[in-house]
C-alpha positions as CSV (number, residue, x, y, z in Angstrom):
1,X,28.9,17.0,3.4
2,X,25.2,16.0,4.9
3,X,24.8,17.3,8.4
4,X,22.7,15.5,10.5
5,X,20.8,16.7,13.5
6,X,20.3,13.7,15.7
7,X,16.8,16.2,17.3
8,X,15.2,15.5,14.1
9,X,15.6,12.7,13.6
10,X,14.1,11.8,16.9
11,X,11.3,13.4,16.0
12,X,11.1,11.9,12.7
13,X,11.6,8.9,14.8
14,X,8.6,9.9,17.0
15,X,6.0,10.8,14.2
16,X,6.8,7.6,12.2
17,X,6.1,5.4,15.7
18,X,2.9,7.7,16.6
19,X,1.5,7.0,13.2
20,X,2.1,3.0,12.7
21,X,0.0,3.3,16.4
22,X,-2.9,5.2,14.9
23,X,-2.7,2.7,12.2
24,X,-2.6,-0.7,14.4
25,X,-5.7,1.3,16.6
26,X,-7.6,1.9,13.4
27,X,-6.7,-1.9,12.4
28,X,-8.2,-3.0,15.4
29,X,-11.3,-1.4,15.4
30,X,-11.9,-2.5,11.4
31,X,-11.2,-6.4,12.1
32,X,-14.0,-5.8,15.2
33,X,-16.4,-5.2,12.2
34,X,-15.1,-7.4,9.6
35,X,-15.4,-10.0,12.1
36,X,-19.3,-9.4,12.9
37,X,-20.1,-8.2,9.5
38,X,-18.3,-11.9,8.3
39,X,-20.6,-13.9,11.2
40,X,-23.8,-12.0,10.1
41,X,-22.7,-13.3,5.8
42,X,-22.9,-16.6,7.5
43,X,-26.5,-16.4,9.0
44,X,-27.2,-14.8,5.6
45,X,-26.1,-18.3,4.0
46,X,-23.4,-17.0,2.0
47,X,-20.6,-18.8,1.4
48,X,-17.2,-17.6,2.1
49,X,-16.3,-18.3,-1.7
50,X,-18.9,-16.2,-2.7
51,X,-17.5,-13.4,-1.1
52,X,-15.2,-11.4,-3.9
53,X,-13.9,-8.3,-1.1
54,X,-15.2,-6.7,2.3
55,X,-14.4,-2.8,3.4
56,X,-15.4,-1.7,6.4
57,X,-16.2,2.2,6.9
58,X,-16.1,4.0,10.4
59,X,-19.0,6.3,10.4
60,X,-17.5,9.1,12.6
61,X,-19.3,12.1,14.7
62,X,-20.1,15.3,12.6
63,X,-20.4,17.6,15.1
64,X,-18.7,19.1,18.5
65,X,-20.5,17.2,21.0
66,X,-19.3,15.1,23.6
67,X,-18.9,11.4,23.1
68,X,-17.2,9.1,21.4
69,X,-15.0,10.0,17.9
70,X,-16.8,7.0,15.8
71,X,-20.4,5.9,15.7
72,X,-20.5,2.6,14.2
73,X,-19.4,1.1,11.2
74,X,-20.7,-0.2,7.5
75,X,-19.3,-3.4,5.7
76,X,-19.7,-2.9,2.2
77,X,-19.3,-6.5,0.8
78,X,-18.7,-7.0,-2.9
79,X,-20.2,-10.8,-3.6
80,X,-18.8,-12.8,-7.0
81,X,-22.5,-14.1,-7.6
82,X,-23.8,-10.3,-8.7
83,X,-22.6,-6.7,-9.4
84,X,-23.7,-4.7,-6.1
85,X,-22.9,-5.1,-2.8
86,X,-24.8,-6.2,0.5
87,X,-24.5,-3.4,3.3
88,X,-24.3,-4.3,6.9
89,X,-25.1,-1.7,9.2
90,X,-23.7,-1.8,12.8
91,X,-23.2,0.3,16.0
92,X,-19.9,1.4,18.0
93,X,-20.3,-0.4,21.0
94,X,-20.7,-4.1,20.5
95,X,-20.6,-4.2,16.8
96,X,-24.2,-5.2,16.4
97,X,-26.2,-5.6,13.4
98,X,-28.3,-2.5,12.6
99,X,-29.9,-3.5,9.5
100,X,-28.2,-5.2,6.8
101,X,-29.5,-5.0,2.8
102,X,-28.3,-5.4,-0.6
103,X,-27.5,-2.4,-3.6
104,X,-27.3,-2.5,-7.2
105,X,-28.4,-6.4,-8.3
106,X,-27.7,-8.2,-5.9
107,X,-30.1,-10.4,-3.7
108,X,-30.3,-12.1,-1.2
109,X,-33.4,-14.1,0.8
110,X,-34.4,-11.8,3.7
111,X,-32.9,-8.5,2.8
112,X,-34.2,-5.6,1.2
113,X,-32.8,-4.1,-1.9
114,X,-31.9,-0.6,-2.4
115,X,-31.0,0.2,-6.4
């Protein structure tokens, strides 16, 4: 027979709860940059078709000081029309556009290209 120890699973319970709430925060703060990175495609002129996948990356503090946990963020944006990917950089705050460029072959008009 299974005994069951209703404190553990309360914490179980607890841990599963904390972690689906890191999860929704760290959803949150990813749709904040897909969002800009998608409005910054469109002044680019590409199309949303052209757009084969978008990941967003939290660049996050290296080191003990004071201040916020996460710097900024990158979309890294695969496109269907070439094998590379354009990078937009942006800041914590506001989401703004850094700098934005392309990698491998891709290009586009007005952005550099890093191979």
């Amino acid at each position: 027979m299974i005994k069951t120890n209703l404190g553990v699973w309360l914490a179980a319970l607890a841990l599963v709860a904390f972690l689906g709430a890191e999860g929704a925060a760290a959803d949150s703060r990813t749709d904040r940059f897909e969002a800009k990175a998608r409005e910054h495609l469109a002044e680019l002129n590409l199309a949303e078709a052209d757009i084969q996948s978008i990941r967003i990356v939290l660049l996050r503090r290296k080191d003990d000081r004071a201040g916020p946990d996460i710097r900024g963020g990158e979309a890294w944006v695969r496109l269907n029309s070439c094998s590379g990917y354009v990078v937009v950089e942006m800041n914590r705050a506001a989401a703004f556009v850094r700098q934005a460029y392309t990698r491998g072959d891709c290009s586009v008009s007005g952005l550099s290209n890093y191979r």
